[in-house]
N, C-alpha and C positions, 0 to 999 in steps of 0.2 A: 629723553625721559625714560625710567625704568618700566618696563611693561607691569604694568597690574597683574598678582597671579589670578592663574585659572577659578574660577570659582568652584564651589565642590556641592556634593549632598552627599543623602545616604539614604538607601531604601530598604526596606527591609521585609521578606516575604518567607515564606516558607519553603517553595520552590524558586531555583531562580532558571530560567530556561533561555539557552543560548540560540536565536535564530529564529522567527518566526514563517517560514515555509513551511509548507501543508503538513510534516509532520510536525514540527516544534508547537503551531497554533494547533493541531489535535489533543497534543499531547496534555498542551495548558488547559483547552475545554477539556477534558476530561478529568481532572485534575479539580478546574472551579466545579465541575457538577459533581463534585465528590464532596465539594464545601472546603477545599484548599485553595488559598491563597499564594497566587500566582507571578513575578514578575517575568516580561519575556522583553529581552535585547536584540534589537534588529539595525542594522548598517541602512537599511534603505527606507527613504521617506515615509511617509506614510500616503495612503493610496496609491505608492508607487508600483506600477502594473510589474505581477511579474513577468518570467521568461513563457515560454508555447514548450516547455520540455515534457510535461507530463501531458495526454492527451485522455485518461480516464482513469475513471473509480472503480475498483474493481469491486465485487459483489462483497465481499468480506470485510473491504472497508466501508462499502454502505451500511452494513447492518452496523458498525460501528456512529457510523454518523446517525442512525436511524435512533437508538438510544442515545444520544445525546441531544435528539429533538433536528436535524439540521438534514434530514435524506428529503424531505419534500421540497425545502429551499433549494435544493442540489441538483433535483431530477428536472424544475424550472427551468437552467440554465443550456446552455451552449449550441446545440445543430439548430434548427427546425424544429417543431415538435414531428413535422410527417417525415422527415431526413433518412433514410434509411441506414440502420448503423452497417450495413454488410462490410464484409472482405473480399475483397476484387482481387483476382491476379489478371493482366492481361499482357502481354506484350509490349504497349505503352500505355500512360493512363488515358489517351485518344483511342487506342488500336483495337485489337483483335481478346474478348472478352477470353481466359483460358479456364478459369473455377469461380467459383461464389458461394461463398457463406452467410446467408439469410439472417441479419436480426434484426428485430424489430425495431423501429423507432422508437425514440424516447418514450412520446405521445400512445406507442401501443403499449411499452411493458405493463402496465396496468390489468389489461385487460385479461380476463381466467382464460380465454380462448386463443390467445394468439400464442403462434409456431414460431420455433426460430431455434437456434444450432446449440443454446443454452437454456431455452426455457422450461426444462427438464428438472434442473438445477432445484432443489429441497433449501428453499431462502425464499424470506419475504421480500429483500433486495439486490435485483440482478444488478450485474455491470453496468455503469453508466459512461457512455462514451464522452467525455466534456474537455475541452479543452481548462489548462489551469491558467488561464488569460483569466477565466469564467467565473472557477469556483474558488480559487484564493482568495477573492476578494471578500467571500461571504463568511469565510471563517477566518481571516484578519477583522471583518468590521462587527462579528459576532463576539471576538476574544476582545477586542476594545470596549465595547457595552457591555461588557459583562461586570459585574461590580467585584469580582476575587480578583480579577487579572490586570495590572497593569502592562500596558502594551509602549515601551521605550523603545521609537524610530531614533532611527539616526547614531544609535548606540553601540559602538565597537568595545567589546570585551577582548581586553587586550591581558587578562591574568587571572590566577583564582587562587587561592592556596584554602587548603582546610584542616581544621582540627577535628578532634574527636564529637566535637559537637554543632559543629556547621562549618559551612563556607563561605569565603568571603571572595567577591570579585569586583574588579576594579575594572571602569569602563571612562569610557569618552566620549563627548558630544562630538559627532564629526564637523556639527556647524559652527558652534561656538565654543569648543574646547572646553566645555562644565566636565570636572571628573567626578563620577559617578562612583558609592562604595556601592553594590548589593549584596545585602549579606540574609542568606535565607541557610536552610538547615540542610538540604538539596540543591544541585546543580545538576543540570540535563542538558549535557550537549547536540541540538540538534545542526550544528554550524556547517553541513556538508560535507565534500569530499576533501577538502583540505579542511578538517576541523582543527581550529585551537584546544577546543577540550581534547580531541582525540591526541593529540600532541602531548597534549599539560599532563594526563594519565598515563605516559607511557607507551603508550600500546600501538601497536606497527600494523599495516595491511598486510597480508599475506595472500598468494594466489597467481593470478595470470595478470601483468599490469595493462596490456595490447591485445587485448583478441581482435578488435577489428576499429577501425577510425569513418567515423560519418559524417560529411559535407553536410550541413544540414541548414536550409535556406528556409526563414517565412516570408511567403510570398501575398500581392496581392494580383490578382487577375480574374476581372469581372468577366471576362468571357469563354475562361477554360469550361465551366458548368454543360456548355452550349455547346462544346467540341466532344464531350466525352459519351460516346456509344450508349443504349443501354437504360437500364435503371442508375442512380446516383448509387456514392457506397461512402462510406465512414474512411476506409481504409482502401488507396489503390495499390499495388504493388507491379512496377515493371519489369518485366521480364525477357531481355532482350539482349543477345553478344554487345552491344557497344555499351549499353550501360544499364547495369538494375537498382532500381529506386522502391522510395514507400512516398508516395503521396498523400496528405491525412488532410481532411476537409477540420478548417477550425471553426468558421462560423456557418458554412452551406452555401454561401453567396459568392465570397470573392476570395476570402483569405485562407491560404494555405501551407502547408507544412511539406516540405522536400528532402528528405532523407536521400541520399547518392552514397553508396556501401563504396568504400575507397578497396582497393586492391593492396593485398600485402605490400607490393611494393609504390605503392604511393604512399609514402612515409608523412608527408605534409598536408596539413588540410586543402595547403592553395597548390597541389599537386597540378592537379587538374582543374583545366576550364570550370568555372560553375557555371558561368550563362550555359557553355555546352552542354554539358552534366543534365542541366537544369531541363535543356530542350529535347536532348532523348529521352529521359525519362518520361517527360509530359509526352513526345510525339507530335512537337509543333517545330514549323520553320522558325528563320530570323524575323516574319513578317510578323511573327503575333509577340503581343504585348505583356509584359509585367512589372510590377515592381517588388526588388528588396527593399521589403521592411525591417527585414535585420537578421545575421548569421547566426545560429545556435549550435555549431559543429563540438562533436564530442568524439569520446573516446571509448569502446565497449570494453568493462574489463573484465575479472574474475578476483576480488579481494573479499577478505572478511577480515576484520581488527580480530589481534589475539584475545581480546577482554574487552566486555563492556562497561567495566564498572572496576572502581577503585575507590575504596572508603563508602564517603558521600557525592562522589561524582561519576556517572553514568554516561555513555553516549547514545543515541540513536539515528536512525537511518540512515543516510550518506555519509555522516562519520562514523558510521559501525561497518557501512558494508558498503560495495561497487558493483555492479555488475549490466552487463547487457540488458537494459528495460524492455524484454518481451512480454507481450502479455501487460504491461505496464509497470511490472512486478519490481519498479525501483524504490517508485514513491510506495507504494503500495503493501511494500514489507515493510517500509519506514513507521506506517500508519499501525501495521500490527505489532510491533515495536512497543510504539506508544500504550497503546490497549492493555497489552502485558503489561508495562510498567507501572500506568498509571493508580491500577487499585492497591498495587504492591506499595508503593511510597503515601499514598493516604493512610494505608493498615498500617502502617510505620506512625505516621503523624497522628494519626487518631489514636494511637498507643494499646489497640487490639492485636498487634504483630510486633516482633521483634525488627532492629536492623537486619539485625541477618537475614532476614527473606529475602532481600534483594539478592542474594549472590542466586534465586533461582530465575531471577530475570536473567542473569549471564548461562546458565545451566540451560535456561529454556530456549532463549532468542537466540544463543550463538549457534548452536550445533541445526538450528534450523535454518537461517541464512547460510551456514555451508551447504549444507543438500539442495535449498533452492536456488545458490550459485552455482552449483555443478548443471543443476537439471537445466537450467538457463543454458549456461555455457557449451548443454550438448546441445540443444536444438539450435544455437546459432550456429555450431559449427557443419551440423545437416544442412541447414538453412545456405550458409558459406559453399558448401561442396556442392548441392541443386545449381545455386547459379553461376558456376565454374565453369559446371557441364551445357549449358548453353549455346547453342551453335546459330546459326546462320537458318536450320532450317524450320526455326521455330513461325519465320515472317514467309515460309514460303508457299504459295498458292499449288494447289491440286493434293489429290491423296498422301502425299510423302508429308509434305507440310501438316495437313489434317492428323496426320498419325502422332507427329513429334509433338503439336501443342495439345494432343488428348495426353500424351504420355506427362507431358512436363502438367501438365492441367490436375492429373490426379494426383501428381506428387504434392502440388500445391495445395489442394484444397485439402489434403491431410495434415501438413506443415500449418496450415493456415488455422484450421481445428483443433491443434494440439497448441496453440501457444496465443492466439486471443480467445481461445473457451478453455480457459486453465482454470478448470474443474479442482483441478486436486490441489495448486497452488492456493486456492479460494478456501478449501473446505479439507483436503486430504489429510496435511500435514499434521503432528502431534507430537507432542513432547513425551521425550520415552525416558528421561533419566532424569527428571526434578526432583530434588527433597520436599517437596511439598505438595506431593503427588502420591497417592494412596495404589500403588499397583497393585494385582490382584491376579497376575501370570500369564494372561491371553497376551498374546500380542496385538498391538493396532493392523488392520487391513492395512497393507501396504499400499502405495497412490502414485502415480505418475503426475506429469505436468498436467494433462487433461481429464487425467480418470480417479474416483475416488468412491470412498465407502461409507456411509453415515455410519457411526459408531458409537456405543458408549463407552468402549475403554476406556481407563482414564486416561487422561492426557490430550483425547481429543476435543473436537469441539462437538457442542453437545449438539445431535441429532434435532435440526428443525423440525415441526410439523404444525399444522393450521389446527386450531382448537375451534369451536363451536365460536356463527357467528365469524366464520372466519378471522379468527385474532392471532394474530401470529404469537407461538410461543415467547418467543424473544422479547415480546411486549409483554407479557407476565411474569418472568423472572424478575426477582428483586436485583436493587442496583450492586448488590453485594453478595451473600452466597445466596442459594438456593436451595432446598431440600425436593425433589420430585418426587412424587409417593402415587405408581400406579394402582396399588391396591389400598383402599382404606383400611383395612383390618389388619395392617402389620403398625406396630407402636413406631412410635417418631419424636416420644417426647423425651429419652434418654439424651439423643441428640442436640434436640432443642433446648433441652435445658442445661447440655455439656458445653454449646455455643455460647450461653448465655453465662456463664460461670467465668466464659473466658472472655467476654465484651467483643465476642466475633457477631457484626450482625447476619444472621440467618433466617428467611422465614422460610414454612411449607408451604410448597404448592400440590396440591393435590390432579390429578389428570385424568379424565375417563381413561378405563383400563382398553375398552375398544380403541379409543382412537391411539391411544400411547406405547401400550405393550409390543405393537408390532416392528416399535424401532428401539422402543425401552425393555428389554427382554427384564430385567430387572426391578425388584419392586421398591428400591430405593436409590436414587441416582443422587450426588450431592454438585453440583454446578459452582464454579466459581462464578465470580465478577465481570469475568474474561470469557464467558459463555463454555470453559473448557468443563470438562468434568475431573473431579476431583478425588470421588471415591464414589463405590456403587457398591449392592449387598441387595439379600431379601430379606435381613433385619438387620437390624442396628448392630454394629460390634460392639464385643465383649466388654470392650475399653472403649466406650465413647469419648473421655476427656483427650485420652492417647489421639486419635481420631484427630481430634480439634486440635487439638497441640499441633501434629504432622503440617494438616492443610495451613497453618498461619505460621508458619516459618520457625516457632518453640523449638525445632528438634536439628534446627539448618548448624 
């Protein structure tokens, strides 16, 4: 008998977003809380757990999840509340303790008085250390209830073609073979390191394809806890001639994460022993016990796509860019990706912005993922060279030994400070060359991976601070622009009513001049959506319309 054809439909959305991992579902909540209407396409089941690859939030993406309502849902989840999030280096994760970096438990960041190696940090939301076993699930089962977004499991987007006035993509039921049209006005490729969109656009990785290959095991073993010296720590690192590892606690109790750094010339993952691998690192015999739960081995690289964007179709995180996850800094650029894009393509759809704003999503996101692929790419290779140099008398007992693990000890605890309190990754960074960017000749305070400058140039992000009542700034900005006005006596309504002429929403927020002036040298700061600053002045410019026009893409 003839087979029946496939059955079909058609859906129809405004955006259509390829892939629902923690950037693709950011991207779409952000998106429905903009009041846009969402479809996202995803290969895998629904509640289907994902991978243990991502192991925390970093602070920048908290405060992004914080305005979308979902940072107390998030800081609920993963260690212990009492777990200490530190960084261990020791010789094994059983052995000989060499640095430690102090942070606080989940359960303390809260509190106004607790110390720790980032609680210094000018954000209402610090780093959250969670495994994405944890928090995927809260913002897939958040982006399914939400009434903008539909959420299509099991959906392989296998094409897309666009015209000048949307796109259309053609998809498949993996289970039952339904083809699927979506046809929305945007498409947003978040489909990872082999992305189809990145593909369908043209656009090529560029960079380092191998910097280094990681054996990478999750494990369970209810008794390593019990072996290991010490206070508990988030993150163990082993340091030892036969083999150096990162041990990362997922849940506090049993299950764990084994990173084993392959050698140049262990070309293959199954080079080397992993039971072996697995038992130097920990610092246990054949007699103690575990099990694999399952392999996550990868690949560290250095790529960034030549172009994010073509017409109406965009990529973001793993398919925009690659790179060595220190710091977390893979998902985690992915997420500021998202941030960027997502007010840019509502100002589009709400028809208060041009298309053309978008080409300042490629202008701003790319040139930033190159610099924070390089700054990556050198502390791995610091990091690479530290454990070269390790010798035999790191394990060895009396003063000579004492010497070498103080020496390798402070290497570490700087190594280990610069690249999980990436201060400047978090906060540093800024876009110096958008078209929709009001510069005004200072340059941005330059920023390392751990070091950085609250500023209001524009382009950066705009200087946190606690308002009366302790309320975080960031809670008072509007979900769109913002006008900051430290002094009352300077006018703000040429502005206000240049915004308004042009259907950009903007309101004023007014600031005590004590508490604001000290970081706001300026008596008028204009904030984007993206918490970036946009333009600054002690009065209004000449051309307010001009002004507005700039900041929403009119002049792109």
């Amino acid at each position: 008998m003839p087979q029946s054809p496939a059955r079909s439909r058609r859906i129809e959305a405004e955006v259509a977003v390829v892939g629902a991992g923690p950037v693709g579902l950011t991207l779409a909540l952000d998106l429905a809380w903009r009041g846009i209407d969402v479809a996202i396409a995803e290969t895998r089941h629904a509640h289907e757990p994902p991978s243990v690859k991502c192991g925390q939030i970093s602070a920048r993406s908290m405060e992004i999840f914080r305005r979308l309502g979902l940072a107390d849902a998030l800081r609920e989840l993963g260690l212990p509340a009492d777990f200490p999030n530190d960084i261990v280096s020791r010789t094994t994760a059983t052995g000989i303790e060499l640095a430690r970096v102090p942070l606080p438990a989940r359960g303390e960041r809260r509190r106004p008085d607790v110390v720790g190696a980032d609680t210094w940090w000018p954000t209402p939301e610090h780093t959250h250390r969670v495994n994405q076993i944890f928090f995927e699930p809260v913002l897939s089962a958040r982006a399914a209830a939400h009434p903008r977004i539909r959420l299509l499991n099991r959906t392989l987007v296998e094409d897309f073609a666009q015209t000048t006035h949307g796109v259309t993509a053609t998809a498949r039921d993996l289970d039952d073979g339904t083809r699927t049209t979506i046809a929305a006005r945007y498409l947003v490729g978040c489909d990872g390191a082999r992305s189809m969109v990145r593909k369908g656009i043209g656009a090529t990785l560029d960079g380092t394809p191998v910097i280094q290959r990681v054996q990478s095991t999750r494990i369970r073993a209810p008794a390593l806890l019990g072996r290991m010296s010490g206070k508990p720590a988030w993150l163990n690192y082993s340091l030892n001639p036969r083999r150096c590892g990162a041990l990362l606690a997922i849940d506090g109790k049993e299950q764990w994460l084994i990173h084993n750094f392959l050698y140049r010339d262990e070309a293959d993952f199954e080079s080397v022993d992993r039971d072996w691998a697995i038992r130097e690192i920990l610092g246990v015999d054949a007699d103690f016990h575990y099990e694999v739960m399952s392999k996550e081995d990868w690949v560290g690289r250095r790529l960034v796509a030549d172009k994010f964007i073509d017409g109406r179709v965009l990529i973001c995180g793993d398919a925009a860019h690659l790179w060595i996850p220190h710091g977390g800094y893979g998902m985690n650029a992915g997420i500021a990706d998202a941030a960027d894009l997502a007010w840019m393509l509502a100002a589009t759809l709400r028809g208060w912005a041009p298309q053309a704003i978008l080409a300042a999503y490629d202008a701003e996101r790319r040139p930033i993922t190159e610099q924070a692929s390089r700054i990556i790419a050198d502390i791995a290779q610091r990091i690479i060279a530290q454990r070269r140099g390790i010798t035999a008398e790191i394990e060895a007992e009396g003063p000579a030994g004492d010497a070498v693990r103080a020496r390798f000890g402070k290497e570490a605890h700087a190594l280990d400070i610069e690249q999980q309190c990436c201060g400047g990754l978090n906060f540093g960074y800024f876009y110096a060359d958008s078209p929709i960017i009001a510069y005004d000749g200072e340059a941005a305070p330059a920023y390392t991976m751990h070091e950085f400058t609250p500023s209001t140039v524009p382009g950066c992000r705009a200087p946190h601070l606690w308002l009366e009542g302790r309320r975080s700034l960031y809670d008072a900005l509007w979900p769109d622009f913002s006008l900051i006005r430290t002094d009352p006596s300077v006018p703000a309504a040429g502005i206000l009513t240049a915004a308004e002429r042009r259907r950009v929403p903007l309101r004023l927020l007014d600031l005590d001049p004590a508490v604001a002036r000290p970081l706001y040298g300026h008596k008028l700061v204009l904030v984007r959506p993206d918490q970036h600053v946009a333009w600054r002045g002690d009065a209004a410019p000449a051309d307010v319309l001009g002004l507005i026009d700039l900041v929403r893409g009119a002049n792109v």
